[in-house]
N, C-alpha and C positions, 0 to 999 in steps of 0.2 A: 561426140560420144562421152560420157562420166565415165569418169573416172574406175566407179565400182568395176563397169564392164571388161576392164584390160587386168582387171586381176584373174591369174589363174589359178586354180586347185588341184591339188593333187587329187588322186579319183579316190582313194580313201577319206578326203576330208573334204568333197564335192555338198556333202547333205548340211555342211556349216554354212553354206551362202546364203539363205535366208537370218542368218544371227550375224554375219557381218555387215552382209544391209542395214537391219536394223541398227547397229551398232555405229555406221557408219557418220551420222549426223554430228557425232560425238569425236571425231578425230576429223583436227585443223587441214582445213583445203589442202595447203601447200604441201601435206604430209601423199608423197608416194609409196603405194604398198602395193607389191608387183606378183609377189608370190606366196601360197599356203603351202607349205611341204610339210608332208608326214613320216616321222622318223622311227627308226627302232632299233629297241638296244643292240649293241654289240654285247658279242659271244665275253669279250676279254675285257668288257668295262665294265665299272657301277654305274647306274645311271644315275647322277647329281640333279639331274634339271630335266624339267616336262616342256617346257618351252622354252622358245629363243628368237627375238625379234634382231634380227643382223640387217646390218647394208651392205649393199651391193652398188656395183656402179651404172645398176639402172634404176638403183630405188631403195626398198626394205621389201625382204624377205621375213615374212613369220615362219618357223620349223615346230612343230609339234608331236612330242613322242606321243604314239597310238596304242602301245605297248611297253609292258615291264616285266624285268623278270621275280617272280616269286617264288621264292624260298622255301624247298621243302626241308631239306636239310643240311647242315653246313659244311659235316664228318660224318659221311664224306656228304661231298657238294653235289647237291640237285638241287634244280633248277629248273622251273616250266614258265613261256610264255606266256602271258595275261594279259588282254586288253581291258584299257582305260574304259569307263564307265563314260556315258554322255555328258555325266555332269561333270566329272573331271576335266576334260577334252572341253566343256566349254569355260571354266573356270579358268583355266590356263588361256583360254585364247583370250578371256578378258582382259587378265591380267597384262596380257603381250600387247593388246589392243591399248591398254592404257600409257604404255609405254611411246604410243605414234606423238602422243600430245604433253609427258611426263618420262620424260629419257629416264631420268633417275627414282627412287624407290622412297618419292616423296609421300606428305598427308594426303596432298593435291591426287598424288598416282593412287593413289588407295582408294579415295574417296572415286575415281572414276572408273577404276576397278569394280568396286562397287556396284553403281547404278549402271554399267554397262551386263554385270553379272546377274543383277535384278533384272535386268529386260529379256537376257537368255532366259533364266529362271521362269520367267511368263511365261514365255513362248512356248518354252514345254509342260508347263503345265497345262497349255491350253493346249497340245498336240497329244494330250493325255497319259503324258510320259505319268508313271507310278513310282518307282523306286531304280535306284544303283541295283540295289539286290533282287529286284525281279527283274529286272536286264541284263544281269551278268550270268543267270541262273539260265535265262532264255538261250542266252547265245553258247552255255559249255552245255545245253542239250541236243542244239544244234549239230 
């Protein structure tokens, strides 16, 4: 059985397993990556960070927030949920991805950041994605 196969998804971020396939030729054999979880903010936090590539002790775990909150106003404070655009959500997972072969926030990690972001990039342009803004407009009509 590959490797690919033993990774799970969360059901939220199930429709990314064709862009970690692809991506996967790209991150060193020996590297175990066991789980995609999808997170979301808490009520009482900012949210600092969109992704987080952690170890566990059966492997690496990628987490990726699917939502944020935005800011209507400060005084007083409101706040409404907003989900991540696909290109965001995949941009973050590059970057996490990059990190399986680039622990650290090297040239090396960026540059693989990169052509792994180009190849999601394809992907959806060939699956006839359009724009952030005509998919985030689709889904608060929804």
């Amino acid at each position: 059985m590959s490797r690919k196969n033993n990774l799970k998804y969360h059901p939220d971020l199930v429709w990314t397993r064709p862009y970690v396939e692809a991506a996967w030729k790209h991150i060193p054999r020996g590297f175990k990556l066991t789980r995609i979880n999808a997170c979301y903010p808490q009520t009482s936090k900012c949210l600092g960070f969109y992704g987080q590539l952690s170890e566990t002790e059966t492997g690496h775990c990628l987490s990726l927030y699917t939502h944020y909150w935005w800011h209507i106003s400060w005084f007083p404070k409101k706040r409404k949920i907003q989900p991540f655009s696909k290109i965001d959500l995949l941009q973050t997972l590059a970057h996490e991805l990059a990190h399986c072969a680039h622990w650290e926030h090297t040239p090396d990690h960026k540059r693989l950041e990169n052509k792994i972001c180009n190849i999601f990039m394809r992907m959806l342009n060939a699956e006839g994605y359009e724009s952030e803004e005509k998919e985030l407009k689709e889904i608060k009509s929804q």
